[in-house]
PABA-33491 format. One record per atom (N, C-alpha, C): residue in one letter; z, x, y. Coordinates in steps of 0.001 Angstrom, whole numbers, padded with zeros to 6 digits, always signed. Example, Ala and Ser with C-alpha at 12.3 -4.5 7.8 and 13.67 -1.06 7.14 Angstrom:
<pts>
A+007800+013190-005690
A+007800+012300-004500
A+007800+013200-003300
S+007080+012850-002250
S+007140+013670-001060
S+007870+012900+000030
</pts>
This chain:
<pts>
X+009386-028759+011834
X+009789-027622+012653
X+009384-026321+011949
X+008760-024874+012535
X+008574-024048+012301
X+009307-023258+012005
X+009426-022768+011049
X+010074-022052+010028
X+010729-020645+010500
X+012033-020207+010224
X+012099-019093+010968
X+011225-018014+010289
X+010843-017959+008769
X+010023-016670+008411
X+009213-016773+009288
X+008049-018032+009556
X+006939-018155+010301
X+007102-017909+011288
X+008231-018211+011892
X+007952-017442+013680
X+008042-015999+013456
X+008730-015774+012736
X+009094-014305+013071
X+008113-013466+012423
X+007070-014090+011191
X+006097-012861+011011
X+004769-013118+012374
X+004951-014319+013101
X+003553-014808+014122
X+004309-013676+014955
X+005700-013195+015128
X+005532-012177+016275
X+005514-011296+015471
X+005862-010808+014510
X+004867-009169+014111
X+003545-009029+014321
X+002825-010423+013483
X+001558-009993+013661
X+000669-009852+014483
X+001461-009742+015909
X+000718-009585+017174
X+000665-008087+017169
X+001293-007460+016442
X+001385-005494+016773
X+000390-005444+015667
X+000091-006095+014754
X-000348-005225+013224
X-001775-004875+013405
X-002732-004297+013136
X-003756-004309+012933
X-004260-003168+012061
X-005101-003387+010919
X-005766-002887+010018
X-007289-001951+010730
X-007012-000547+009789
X-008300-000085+009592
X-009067-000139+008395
X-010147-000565+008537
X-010756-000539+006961
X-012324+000099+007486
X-013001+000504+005652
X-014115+001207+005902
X-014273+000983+004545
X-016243+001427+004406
X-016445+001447+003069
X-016915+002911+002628
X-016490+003290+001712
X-016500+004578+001100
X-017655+004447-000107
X-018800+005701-000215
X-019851+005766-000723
X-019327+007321-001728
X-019437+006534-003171
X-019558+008032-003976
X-020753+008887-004081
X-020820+009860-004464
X-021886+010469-004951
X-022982+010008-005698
X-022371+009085-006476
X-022992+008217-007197
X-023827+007055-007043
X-023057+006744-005804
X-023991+005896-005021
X-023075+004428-004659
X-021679+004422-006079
X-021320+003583-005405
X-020463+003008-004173
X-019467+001963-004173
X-019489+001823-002794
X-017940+000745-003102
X-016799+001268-002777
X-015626+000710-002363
X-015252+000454-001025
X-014651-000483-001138
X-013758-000812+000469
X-012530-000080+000025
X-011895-000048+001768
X-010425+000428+001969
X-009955-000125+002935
X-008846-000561+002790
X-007957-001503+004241
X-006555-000333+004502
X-006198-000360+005394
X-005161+000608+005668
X-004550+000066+006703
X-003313-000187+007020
X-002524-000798+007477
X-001811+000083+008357
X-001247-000679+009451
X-000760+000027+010798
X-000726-000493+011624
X-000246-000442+013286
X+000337-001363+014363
X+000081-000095+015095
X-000017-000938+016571
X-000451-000475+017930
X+000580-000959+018911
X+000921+000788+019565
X+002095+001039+020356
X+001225+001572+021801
X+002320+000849+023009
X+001801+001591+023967
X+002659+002423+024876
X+002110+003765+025307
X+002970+004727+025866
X+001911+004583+027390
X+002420+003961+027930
X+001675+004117+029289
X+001188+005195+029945
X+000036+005525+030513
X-001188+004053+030332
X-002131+004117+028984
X-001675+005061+028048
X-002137+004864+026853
X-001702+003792+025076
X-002510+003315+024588
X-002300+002067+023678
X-002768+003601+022436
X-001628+003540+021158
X-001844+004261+019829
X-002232+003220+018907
X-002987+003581+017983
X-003195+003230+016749
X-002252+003865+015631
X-001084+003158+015004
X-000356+004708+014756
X+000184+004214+012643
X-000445+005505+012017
X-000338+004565+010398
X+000344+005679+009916
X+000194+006175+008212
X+000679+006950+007999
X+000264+008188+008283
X+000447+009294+007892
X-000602+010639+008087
X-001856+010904+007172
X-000878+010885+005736
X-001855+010787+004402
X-002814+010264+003957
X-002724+009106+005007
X-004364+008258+004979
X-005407+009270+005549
X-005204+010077+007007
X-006020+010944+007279
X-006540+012185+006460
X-005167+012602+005841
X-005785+013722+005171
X-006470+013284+003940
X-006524+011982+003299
X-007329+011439+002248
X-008547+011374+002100
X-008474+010983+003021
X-010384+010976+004208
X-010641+012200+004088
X-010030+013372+004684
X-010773+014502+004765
X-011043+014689+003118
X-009945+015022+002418
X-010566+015451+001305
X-011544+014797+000509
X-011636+013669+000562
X-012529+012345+000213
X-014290+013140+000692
X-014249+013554+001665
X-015592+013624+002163
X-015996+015285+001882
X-014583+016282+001531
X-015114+017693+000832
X-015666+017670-000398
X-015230+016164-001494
X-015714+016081-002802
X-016772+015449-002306
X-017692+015492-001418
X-019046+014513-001487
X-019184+013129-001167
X-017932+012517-000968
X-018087+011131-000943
X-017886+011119+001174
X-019013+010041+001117
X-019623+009308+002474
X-018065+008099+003203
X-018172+008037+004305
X-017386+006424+005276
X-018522+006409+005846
X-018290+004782+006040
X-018999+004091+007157
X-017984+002770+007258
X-019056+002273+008759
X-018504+000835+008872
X-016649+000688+009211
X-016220+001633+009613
X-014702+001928+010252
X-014517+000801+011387
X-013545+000025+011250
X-012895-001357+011746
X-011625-001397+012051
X-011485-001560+013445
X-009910-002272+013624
X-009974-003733+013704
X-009055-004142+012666
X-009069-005697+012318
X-007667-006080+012856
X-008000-006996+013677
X-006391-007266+014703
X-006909-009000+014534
X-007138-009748+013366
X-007562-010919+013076
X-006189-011557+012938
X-004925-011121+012742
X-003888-012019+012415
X-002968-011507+014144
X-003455-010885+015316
X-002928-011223+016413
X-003579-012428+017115
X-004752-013308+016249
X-004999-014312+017054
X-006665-014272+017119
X-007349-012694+016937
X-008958-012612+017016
X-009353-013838+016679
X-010064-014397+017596
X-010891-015903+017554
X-012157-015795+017381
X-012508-014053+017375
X-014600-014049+017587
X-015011-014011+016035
X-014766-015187+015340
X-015287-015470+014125
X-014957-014426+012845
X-014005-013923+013526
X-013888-013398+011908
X-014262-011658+012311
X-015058-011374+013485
X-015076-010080+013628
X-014420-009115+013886
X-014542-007895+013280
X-013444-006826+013672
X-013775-006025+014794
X-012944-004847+015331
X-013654-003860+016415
X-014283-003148+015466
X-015466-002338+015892
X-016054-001560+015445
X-015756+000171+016047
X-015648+000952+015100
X-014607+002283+016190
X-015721+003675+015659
X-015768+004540+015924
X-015965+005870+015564
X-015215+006417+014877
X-015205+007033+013721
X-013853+007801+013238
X-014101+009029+013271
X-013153+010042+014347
X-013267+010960+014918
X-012324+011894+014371
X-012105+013030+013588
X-010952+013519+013081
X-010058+014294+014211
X-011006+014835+015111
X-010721+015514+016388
X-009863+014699+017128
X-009898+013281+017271
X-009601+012299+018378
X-008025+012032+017378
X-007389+012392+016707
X-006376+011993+015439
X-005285+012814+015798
X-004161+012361+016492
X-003203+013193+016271
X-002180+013090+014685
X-001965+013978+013988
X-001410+013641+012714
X+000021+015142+012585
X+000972+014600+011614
X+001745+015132+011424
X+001840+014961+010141
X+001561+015802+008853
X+001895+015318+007870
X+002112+016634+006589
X+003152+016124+005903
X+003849+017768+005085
X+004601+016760+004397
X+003555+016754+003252
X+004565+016044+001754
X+005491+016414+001212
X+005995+017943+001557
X+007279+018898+000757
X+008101+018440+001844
X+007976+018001+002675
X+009066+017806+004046
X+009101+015856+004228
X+008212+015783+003860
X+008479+013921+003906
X+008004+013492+005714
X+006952+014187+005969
X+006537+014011+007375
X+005354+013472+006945
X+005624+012318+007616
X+004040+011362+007313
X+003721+010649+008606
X+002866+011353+009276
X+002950+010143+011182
X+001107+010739+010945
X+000368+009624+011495
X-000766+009695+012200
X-001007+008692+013587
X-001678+009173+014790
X-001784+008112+015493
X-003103+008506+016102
X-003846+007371+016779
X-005113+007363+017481
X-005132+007133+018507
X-005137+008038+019343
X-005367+007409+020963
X-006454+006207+020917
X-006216+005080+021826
X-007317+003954+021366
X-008238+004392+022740
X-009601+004349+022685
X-010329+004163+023724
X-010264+003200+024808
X-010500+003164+025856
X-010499+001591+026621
X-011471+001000+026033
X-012418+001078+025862
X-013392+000184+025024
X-012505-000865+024132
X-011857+000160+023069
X-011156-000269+021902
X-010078-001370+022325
X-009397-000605+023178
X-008091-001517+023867
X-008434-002553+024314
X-009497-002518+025272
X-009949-004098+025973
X-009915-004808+024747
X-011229-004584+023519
X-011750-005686+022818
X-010468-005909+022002
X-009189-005477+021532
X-008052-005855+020843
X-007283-006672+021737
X-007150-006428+022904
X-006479-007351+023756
X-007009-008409+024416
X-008529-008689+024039
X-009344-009879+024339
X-008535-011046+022841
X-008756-010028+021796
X-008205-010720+020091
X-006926-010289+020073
X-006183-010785+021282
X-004498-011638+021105
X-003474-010860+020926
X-004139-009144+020828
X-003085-008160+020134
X-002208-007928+021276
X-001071-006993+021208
X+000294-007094+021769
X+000416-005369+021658
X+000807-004837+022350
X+001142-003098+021524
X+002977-003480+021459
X+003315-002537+020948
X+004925-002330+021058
X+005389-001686+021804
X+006034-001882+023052
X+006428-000861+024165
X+007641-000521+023531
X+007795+000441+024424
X+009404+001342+024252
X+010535+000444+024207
X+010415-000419+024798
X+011603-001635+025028
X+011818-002122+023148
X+010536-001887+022670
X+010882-002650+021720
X+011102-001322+019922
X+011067-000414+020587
X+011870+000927+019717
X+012610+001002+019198
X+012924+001357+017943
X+014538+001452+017760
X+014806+002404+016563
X+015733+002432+015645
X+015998+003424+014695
X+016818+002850+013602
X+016666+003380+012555
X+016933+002985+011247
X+018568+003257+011112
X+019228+004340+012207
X+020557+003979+011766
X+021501+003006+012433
X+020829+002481+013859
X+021124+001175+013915
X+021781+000024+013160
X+022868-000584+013736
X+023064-001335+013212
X+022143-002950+012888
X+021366-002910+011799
X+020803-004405+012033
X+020977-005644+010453
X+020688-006639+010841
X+020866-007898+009984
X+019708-007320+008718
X+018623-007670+009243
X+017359-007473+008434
X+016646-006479+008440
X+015965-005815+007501
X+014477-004828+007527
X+013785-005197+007163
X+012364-005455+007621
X+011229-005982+007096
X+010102-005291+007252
X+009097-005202+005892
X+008266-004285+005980
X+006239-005184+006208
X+005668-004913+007131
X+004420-005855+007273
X+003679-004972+006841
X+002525-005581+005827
X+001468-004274+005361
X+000319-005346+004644
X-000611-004486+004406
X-001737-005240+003611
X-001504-004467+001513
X-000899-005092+000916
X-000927-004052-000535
X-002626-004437-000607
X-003209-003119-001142
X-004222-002796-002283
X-004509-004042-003243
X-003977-004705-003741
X-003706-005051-004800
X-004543-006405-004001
X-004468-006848-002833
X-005111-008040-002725
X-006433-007621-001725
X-007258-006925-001830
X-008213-006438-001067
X-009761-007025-001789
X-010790-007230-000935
X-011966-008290-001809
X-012762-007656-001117
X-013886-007005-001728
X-015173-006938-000541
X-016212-007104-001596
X-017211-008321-000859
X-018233-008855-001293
X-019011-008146-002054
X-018988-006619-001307
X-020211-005473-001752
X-021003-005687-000811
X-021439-006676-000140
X-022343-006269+001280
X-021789-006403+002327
X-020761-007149+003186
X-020120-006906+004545
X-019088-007409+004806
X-018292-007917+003864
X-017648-009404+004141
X-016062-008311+003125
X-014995-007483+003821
X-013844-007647+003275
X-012566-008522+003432
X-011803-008969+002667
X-011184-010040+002875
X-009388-009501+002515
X-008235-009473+002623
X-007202-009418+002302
X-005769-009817+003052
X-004716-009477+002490
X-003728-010402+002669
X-002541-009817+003406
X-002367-010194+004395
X-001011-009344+005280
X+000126-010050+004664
X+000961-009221+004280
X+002794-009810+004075
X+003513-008662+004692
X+004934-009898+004453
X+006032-009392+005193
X+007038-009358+003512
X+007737-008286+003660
X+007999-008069+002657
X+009945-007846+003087
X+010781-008034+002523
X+012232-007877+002589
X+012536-006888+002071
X+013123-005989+002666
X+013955-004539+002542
X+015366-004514+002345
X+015916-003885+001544
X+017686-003344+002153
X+017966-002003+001744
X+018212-001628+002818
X+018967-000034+002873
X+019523+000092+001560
X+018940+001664+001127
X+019746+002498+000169
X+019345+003431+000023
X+020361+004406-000445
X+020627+005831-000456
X+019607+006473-000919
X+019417+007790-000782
X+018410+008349-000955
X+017869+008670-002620
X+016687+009003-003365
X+016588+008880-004157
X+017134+010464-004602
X+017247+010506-005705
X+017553+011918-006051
X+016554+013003-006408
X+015169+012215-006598
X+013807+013003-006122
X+013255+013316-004969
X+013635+013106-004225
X+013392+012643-002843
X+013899+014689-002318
X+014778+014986-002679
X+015121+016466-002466
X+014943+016889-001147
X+014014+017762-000773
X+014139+017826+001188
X+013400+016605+001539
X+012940+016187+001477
X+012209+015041+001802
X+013048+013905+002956
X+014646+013779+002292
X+015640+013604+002420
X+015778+013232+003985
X+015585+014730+004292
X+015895+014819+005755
X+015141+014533+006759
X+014015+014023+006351
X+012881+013441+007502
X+012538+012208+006976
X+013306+011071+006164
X+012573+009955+005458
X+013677+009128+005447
X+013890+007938+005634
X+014815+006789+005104
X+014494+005908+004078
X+014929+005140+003332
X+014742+004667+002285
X+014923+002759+002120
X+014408+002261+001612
X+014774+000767+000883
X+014523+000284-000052
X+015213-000512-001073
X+014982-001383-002204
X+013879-002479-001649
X+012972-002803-002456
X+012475-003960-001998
X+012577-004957-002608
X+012501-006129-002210
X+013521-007444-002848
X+012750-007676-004123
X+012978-008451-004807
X+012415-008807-005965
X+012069-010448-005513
X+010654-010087-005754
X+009546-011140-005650
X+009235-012484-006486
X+010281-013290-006835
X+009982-014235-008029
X+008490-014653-007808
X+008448-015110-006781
X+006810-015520-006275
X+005393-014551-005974
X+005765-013190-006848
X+004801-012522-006885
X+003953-012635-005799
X+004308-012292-004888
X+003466-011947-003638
X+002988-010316-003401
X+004628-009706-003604
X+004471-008574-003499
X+004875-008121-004499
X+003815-007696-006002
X+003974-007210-006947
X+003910-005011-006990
X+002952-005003-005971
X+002799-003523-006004
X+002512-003057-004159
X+003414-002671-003764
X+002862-002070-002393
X+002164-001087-002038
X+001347-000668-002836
X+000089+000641-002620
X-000812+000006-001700
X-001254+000251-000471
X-001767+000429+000335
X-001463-000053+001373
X+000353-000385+001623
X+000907-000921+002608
X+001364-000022+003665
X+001264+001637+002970
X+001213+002918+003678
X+000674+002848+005168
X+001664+002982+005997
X+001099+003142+007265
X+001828+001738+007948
X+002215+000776+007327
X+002641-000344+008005
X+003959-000464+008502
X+004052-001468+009445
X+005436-000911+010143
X+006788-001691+009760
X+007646-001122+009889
X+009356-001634+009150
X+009885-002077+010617
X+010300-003269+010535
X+011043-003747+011819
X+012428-003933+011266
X+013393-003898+012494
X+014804-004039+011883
X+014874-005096+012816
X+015622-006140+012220
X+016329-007466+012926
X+017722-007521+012923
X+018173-008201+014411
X+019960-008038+014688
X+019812-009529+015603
X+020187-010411+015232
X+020965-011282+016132
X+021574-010772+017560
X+021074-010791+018687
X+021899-011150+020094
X+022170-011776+020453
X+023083-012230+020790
X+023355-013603+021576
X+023252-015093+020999
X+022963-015201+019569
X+022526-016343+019107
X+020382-016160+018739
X+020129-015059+019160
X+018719-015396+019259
X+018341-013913+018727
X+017392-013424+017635
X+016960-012909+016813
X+015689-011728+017717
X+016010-010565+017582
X+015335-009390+018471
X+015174-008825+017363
X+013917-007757+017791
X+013485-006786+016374
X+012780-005682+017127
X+012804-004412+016111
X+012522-003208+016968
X+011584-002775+015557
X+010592-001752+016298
X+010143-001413+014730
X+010778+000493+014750
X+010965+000240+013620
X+012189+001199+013574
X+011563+002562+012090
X+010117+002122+011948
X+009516+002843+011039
X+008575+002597+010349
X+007490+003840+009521
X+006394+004041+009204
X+006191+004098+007951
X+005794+003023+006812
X+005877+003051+005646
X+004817+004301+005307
X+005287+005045+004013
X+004993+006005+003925
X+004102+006250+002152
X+005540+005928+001507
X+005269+005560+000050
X+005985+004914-000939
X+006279+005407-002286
X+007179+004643-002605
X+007396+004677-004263
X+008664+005004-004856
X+009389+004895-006128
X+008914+003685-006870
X+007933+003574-007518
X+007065+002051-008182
X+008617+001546-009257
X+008786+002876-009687
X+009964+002334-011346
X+011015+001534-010625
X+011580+002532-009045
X+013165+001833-008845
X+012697+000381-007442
X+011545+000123-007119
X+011211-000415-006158
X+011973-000180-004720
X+011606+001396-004434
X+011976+002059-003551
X+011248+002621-002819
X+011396+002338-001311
X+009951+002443-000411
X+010849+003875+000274
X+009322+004532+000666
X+009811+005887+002010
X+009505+005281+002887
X+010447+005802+003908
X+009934+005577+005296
X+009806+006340+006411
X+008683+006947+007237
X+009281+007739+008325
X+009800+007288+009610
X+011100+007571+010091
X+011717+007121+011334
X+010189+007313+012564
X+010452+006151+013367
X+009431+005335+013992
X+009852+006821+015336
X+011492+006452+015779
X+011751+006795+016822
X+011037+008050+017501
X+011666+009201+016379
X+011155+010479+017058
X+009671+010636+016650
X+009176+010142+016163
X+007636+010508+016343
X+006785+009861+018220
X+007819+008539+017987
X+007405+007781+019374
X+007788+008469+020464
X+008761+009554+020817
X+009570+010182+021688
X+008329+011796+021417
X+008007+011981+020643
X+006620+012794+020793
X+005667+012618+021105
X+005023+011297+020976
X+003580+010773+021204
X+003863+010799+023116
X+005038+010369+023398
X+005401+009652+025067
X+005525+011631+025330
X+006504+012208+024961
X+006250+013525+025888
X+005055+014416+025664
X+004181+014166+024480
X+002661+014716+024587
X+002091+014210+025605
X+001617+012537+025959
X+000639+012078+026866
X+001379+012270+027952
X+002642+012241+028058
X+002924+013324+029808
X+002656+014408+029968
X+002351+015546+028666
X+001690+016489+029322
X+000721+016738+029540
X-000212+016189+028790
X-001716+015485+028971
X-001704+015056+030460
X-000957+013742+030761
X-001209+013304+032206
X-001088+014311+033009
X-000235+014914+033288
X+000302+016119+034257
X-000455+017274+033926
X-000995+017470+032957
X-002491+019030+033312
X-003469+018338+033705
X-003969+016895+033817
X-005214+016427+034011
X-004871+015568+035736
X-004152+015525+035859
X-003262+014817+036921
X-003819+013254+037010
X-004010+012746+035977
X-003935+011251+035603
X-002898+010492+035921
X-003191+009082+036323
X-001998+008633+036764
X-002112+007113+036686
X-001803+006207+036236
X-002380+004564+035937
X-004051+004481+035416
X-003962+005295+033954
X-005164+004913+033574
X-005457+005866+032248
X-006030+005081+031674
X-006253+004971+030049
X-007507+006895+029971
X-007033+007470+028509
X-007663+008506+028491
X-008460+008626+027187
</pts>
């Protein structure tokens, strides 16, 4: 019989999907990057939605001289069956809605997805997260769980082939750090469990991935994603997080005003 971890990360990993790209120094050489994040839909539009700081990394990344290419949404653990391939996307800084202020602890980026984009993710098994499935960190729930790709397990061949490892990682609420200062007021916080099985030794590059909270109903186990991993206290193994809710309650009253100046109405923009 299937395991309850296993069912329950096969339904996360229908929202998750990774961006990755390879980054060219000046020098000539040539790193991969995987960046982690999940796809929400605000009807009739599907987000790509990670941290913020990944965007502004990029920008500054490319004022010191250094090149992207090869930008991928990898939605391979919702089920993608076309051998291993990812979507292939444009990375548009214009097309990026972002919110992000490190003195304030505001970390949101999201991507309107193209229909192009949307079809070929929902051909490869992906799922978005509707509103139904929203929720908030002061909720009462059983579990927090955080899905991300860490840094730490990322492989690229050097010619086309990157390879790495999605986990689900165990959270529990706690108080705010005492560095944390205004930050405070736009960020929630968790211990992360201690790993005898070294899976999850370092979470650097799990930034952007999403925190679901779990509550028992009725006998039967519901989950909301309830937030946006952000960063994180390495000494006390203490993750940031930005609340999922009100950024999602912005993205939904932006594309209504979008719909309503363009007078759009059942259909992707």
């Amino acid at each position: 019989m299937e395991s309850l971890t296993a069912r329950v990360f096969r339904s996360f990993i229908r929202h998750f999907v990774s961006l990755s790209c390879i980054q060219r120094a000046p020098s000539g050489e040539e790193r991969s990057f995987v960046f982690s994040g999940f796809v929400v839909a605000v009807e009739p539009q599907w987000l790509f939605v990670t941290a913020g700081h990944i965007v502004k990394e990029v920008r500054q990344a490319l004022s010191s001289g250094y090149t992207f290419d090869r930008w991928r949404l990898d939605d391979q653990t919702a089920g993608n069956a076309f051998r291993g391939f990812a979507v292939p996307i444009a990375f548009d800084f214009d097309e990026w809605l972002v919110v992000e202020d490190d003195a304030l602890g505001l970390d949101y980026a999201a991507l309107p997805l193209r229909d192009l984009y949307r079809r070929a993710l929902a051909a490869g098994g992906l799922q978005p997260l509707t509103s139904s499935t929203w929720g908030d960190h002061v909720s009462e729930h059983d579990h927090w769980l955080l899905v991300g790709i860490p840094k730490e397990s990322v492989i690229f061949d050097g010619i086309r082939t990157i390879a790495a490892r999605v986990v689900m990682a165990p959270l529990s609420p706690c108080e705010d750090p005492m560095e944390a200062g205004k930050k405070a007021a736009n960020q929630f916080y968790a211990k992360l469990h201690d790993d005898e099985d070294g899976i999850v030794v370092d979470i650097n590059g799990m930034s952007g991935g999403p925190i679901f909270g779990l509550k028992y109903v009725d006998g039967k186990l519901k989950y909301q994603v309830i937030g946006v991993q952000s960063g994180w206290y390495q000494s006390k193994r203490i993750i940031t997080a930005c609340p999922f809710s009100s950024f999602g309650q912005a993205l939904r009253n932006l594309i209504e005003e979008v719909k309503q100046s363009l007078g759009i109405s059942g259909k992707t923009y």
